[in-house]
C-alpha positions in Angstrom: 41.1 51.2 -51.5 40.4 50.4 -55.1 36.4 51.0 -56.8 35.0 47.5 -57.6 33.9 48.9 -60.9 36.5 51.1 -62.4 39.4 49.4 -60.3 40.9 53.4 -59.8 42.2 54.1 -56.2 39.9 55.9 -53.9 39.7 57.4 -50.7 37.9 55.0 -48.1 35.9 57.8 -46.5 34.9 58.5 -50.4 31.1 58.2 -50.8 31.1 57.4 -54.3 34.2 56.7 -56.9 35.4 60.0 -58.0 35.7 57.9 -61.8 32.4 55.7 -62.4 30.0 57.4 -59.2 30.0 54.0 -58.0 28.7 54.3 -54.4 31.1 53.1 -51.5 29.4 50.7 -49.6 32.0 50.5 -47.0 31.2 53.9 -45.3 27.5 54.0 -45.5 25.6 56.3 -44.0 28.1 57.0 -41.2 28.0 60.1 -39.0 30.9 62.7 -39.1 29.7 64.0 -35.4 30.1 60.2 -33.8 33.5 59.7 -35.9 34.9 63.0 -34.6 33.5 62.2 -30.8 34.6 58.1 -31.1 37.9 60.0 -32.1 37.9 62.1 -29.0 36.8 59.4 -26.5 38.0 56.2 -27.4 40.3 56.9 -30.4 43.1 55.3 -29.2 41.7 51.7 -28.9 40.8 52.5 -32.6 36.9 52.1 -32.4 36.6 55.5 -34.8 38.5 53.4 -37.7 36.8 50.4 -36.8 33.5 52.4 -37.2 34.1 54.0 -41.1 34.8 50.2 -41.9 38.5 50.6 -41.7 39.0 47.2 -39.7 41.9 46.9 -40.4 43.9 50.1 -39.4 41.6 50.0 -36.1 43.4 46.6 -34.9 46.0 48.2 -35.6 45.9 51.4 -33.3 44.5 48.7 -30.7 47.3 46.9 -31.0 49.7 49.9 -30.3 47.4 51.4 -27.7 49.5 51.1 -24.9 52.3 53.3 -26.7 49.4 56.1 -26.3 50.5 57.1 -30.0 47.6 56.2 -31.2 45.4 58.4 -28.8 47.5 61.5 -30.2 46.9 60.6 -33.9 43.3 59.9 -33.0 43.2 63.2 -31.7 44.4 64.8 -35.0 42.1 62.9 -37.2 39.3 64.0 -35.0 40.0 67.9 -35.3 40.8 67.3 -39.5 37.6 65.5 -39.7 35.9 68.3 -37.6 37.1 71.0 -39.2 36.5 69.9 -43.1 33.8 70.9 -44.5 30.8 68.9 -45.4 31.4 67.3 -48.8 30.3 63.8 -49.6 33.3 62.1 -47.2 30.6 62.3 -44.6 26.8 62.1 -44.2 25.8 64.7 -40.9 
């Protein structure tokens, strides 16, 4: 995704633009723990993307579900997201 300020590519988990410190309001104030556990539960109908605001990529591992790929990727994001440490992706 690109800032709405500084127009500079940024990570959609990003807090605040890395450029300009302009705050993302797509994440929020959205919980690492209920990402990592939406991951682990229900990741494969998407519902973790769905809940950082990613919309987008969530219909998209919905759409696959029934390939079960997206379960296993779900998976993966769950233990990367787990396992980073706490920097300003996330609010805990």
């Amino acid at each position: 995704m690109f800032c709405l300020d500084c127009g500079k590519e940024m990570s959609n988990l990003a807090r605040a633009c890395p450029d300009c410190g302009r705050p993302n309001e797509n994440i929020g104030d959205k919980s690492k723990v209920a990402f990592v556990l939406l991951a682990l539960l229900i990741g494969g109908l998407g519902v973790h993307r769905m809940y950082i605001g990613d919309i987008g990529l969530g219909i998209i591992y919905l759409l696959f579900c029934w390939t079960g790929i997206p379960s296993i990727v779900a998976f993966f994001e769950a233990i990367v997201i787990g396992l980073r440490k706490n920097d300003s992706r996330f609010i805990v």
